[in-house]
C-alpha positions as MATLAB code, in Angstrom:
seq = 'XXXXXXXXXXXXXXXXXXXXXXXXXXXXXXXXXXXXXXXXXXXXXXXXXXXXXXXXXXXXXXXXXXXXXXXXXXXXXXXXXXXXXXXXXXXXXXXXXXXXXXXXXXXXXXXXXXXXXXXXXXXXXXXXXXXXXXXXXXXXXXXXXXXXXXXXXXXXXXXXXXXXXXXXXXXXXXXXXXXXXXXXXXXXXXXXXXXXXXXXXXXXXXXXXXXXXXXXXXXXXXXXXXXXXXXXXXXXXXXXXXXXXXXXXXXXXXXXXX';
ca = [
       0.000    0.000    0.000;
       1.537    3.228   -0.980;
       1.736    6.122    2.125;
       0.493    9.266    1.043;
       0.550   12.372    3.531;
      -2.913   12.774    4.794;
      -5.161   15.119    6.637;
      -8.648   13.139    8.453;
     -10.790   15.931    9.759;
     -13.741   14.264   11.786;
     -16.898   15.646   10.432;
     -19.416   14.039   13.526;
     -18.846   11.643   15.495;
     -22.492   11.108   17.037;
     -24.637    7.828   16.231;
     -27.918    7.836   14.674;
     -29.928   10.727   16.712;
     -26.454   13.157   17.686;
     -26.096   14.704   20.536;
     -28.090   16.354   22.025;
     -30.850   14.247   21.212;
     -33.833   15.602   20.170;
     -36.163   16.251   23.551;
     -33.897   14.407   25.735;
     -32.812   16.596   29.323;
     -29.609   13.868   30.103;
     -26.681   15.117   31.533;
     -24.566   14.354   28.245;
     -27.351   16.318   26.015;
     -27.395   19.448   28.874;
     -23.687   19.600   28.398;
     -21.978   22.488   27.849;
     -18.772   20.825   26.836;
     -18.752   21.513   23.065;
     -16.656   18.076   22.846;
     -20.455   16.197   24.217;
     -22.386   17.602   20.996;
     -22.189   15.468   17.974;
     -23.172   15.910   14.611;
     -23.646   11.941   12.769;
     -20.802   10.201   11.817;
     -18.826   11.174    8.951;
     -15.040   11.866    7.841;
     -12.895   14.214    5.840;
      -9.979   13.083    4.417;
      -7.560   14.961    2.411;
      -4.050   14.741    0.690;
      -2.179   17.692   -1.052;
      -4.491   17.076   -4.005;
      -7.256   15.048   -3.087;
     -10.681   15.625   -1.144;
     -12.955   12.808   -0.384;
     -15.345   12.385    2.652;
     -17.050    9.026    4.060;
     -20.440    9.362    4.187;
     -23.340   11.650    3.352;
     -25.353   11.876    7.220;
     -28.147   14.010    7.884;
     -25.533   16.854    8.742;
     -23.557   16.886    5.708;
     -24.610   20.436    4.527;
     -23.973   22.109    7.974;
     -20.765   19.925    7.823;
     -19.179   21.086    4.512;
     -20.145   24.438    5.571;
     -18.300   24.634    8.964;
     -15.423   22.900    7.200;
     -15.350   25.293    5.008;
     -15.167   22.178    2.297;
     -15.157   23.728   -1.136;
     -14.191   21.001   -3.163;
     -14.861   17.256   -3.212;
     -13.874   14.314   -5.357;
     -15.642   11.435   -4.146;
     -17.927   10.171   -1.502;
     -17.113    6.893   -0.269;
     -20.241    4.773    1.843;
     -20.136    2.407    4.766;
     -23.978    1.242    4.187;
     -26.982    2.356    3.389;
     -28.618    3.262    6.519;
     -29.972    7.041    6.710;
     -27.852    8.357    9.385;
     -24.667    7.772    6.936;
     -26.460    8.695    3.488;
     -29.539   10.822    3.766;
     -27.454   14.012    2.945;
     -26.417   12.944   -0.541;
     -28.895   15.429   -2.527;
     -26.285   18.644   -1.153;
     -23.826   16.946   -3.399;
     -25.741   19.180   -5.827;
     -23.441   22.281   -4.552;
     -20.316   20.491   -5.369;
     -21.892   19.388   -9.520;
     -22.504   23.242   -9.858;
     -19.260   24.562   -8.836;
     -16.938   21.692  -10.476;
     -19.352   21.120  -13.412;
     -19.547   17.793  -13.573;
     -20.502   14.409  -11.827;
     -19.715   13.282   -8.237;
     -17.526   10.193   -8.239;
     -19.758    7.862   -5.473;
     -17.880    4.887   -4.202;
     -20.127    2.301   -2.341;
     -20.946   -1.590   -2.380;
     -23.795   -3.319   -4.454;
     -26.003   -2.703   -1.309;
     -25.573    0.586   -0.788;
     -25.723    1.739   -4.557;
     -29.313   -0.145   -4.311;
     -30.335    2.098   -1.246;
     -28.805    5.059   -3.527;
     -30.949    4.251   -7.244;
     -33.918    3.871   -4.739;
     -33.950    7.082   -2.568;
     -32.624    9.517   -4.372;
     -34.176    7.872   -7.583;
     -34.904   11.095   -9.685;
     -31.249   11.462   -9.651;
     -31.296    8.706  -12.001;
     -34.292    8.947  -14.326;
     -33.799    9.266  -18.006;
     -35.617   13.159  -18.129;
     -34.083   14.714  -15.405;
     -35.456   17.400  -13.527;
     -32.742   20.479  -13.772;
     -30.647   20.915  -10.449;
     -30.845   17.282   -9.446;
     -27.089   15.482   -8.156;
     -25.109   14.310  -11.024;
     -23.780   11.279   -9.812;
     -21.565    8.615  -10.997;
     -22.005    5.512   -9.079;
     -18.640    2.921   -8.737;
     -19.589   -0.296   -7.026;
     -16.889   -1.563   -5.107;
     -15.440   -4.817   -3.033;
     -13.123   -5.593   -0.960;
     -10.262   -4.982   -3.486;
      -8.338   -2.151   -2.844;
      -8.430    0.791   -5.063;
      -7.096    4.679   -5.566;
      -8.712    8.243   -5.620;
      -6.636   10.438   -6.862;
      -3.465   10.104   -4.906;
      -5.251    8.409   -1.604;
      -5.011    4.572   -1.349;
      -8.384    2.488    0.096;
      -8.106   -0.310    1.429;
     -12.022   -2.011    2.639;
     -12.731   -3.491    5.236;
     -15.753   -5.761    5.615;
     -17.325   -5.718    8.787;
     -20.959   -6.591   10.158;
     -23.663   -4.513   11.749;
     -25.792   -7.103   12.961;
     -26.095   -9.864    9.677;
     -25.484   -6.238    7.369;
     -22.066   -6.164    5.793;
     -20.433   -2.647    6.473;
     -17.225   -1.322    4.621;
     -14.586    0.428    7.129;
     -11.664    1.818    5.092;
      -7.803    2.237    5.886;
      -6.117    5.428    4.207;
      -2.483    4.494    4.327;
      -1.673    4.431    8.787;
      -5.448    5.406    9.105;
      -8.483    3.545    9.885;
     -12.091    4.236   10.237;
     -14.708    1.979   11.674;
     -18.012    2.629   12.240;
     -21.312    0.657   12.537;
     -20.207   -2.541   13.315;
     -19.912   -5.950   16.091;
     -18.114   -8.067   14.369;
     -15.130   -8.303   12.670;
     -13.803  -11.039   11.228;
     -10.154  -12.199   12.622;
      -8.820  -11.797    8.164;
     -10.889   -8.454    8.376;
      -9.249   -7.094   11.712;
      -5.604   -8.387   10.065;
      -5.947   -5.802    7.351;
      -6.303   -2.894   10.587;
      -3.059   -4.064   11.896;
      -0.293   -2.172   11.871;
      -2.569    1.168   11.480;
      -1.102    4.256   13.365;
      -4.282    5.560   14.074;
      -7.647    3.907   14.491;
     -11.201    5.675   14.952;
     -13.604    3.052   16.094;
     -17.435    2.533   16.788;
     -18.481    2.643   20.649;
     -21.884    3.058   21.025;
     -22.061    2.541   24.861;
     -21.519    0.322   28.210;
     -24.207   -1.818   27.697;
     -24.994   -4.802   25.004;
     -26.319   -3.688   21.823;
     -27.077   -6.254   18.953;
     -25.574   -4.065   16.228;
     -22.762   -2.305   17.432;
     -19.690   -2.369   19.756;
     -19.538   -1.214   23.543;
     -16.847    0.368   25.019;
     -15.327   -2.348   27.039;
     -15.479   -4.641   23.528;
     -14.153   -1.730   21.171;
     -11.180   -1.542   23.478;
     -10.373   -4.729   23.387;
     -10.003   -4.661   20.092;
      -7.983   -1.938   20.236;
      -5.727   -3.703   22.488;
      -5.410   -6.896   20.694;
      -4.399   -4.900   17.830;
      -1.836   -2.968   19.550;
      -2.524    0.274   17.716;
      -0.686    3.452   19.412;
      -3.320    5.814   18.981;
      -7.403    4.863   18.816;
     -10.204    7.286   19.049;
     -14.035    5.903   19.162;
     -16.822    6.840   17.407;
     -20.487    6.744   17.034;
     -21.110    7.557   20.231;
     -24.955    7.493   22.063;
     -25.578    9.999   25.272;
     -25.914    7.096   26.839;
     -22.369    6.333   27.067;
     -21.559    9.320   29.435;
     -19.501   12.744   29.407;
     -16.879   12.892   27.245;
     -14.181   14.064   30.101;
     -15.680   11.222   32.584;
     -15.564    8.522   29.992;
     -11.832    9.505   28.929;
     -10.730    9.059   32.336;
     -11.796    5.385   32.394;
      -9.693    4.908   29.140;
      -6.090    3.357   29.080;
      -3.698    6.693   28.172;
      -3.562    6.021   24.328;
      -7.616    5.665   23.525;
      -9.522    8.697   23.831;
     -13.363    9.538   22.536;
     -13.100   11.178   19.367;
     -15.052   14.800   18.887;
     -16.491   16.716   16.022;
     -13.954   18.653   14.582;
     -10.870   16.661   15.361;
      -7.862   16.823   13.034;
      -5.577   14.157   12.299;
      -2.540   14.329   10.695;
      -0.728   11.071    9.194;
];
């Protein structure tokens, strides 16, 4: 895999509902930590000539905008489920500006979930204004865009099959419970991991804490952040006390550099 200088800029790191949830008076969604609000999960990763983000969530307008995100070459999907895709239309910015089609990376799945929800995007009379998007499928051989390497990752949310994604020393997880011991060998030797943790307690489709860092001990990577995090989980500065020194929670915003 070739190394290319990279810049990950977390986007949201919030599951489904974000934080604060909607109507909910919880200590974690009455914080005024700005590190305990979270937009849905999403990446940006960039090299010196390369843009691409991972994921479309419900956010993704208010996210390119506090980014300041001008340009984008690709989107590049997990899964279909709405918290990771429902923000695709905005890609309708980025056609205008660039003048031409967004490159959309995703599994057979997911490119289903795309043709079906955002179908007039794909009619033969189009309706003027709609995304202009050109749809790669893709498995779990790796590929480039631009000068950014991929490698997927196959991984299971519940019985659906979820692509995480290594960039070079990077790798992002979300929406998963399983990983496959093959699947998890492709993570090792990352630099950096950001990983799903939903919460303390059970939860059929994703990881808790205690089981997302164990994985990040087994693989022995120096520097893991979680993701996807519920209010249910606790304050961010109580939680990252409980944490071994080199596993933190991630937060909206965060930069890293690889």
């Amino acid at each position: 895999m070739v190394n290319t200088s990279i810049k990950i800029q977390l986007l949201g790191t919030g599951t489904s509902t974000g934080i604060p949830m909607i109507g909910c008076n919880c200590d974690v969604c009455k914080s005024v930590n700005s590190k305990d609000n979270r937009l849905r999960s999403s990446i940006l990763v960039q090299s010196a000539t390369t843009t691409l983000v991972v994921d479309t969530t419900p956010d993704f307008r208010y996210q390119m905008l506090r980014t300041n995100t001008t340009h984008l070459d690709a989107v590049v999907y997990t899964h279909p489920h709405k918290d990771h895709m429902a923000g695709l239309d905005d890609i309708r910015a980025f056609n205008f500006f660039s003048q031409k089609s967004m490159d959309i990376y995703a599994n057979s799945l997911t490119e289903e979930a795309v043709r079906r929800d955002f179908y007039y995007a794909f009619t033969e009379t189009k309706y003027p204004g709609v995304p202009e998007l050109n749809l790669i499928t893709i498995d779990e051989t790796p590929f480039f865009i631009g000068d950014i390497s991929v490698q997927p990752i196959l991984v299971y949310h519940h019985k659906m099959p979820v692509y995480g994604y290594r960039f070079g020393d990077f790798t992002y997880i979300t929406d998963a419970n399983r990983i496959e011991p093959d699947q998890l060998e492709k993570i090792r030797g990352s630099k950096v991991l950001v990983l799903n943790a939903l919460r303390k307690e059970d939860h059929i489709s994703h990881f808790t804490l205690q089981e997302a860092v164990d994985i990040a001990l087994e693989l022995a990577i120096p520097e893991v952040y979680f993701t996807h995090i519920s209010h249910q989980l606790g304050l961010n500065d109580n939680i990252n006390q409980e944490l071994p020194p080199h596993i933190k929670l991630a937060f909206d915003g965060q930069i890293i550099s690889l």
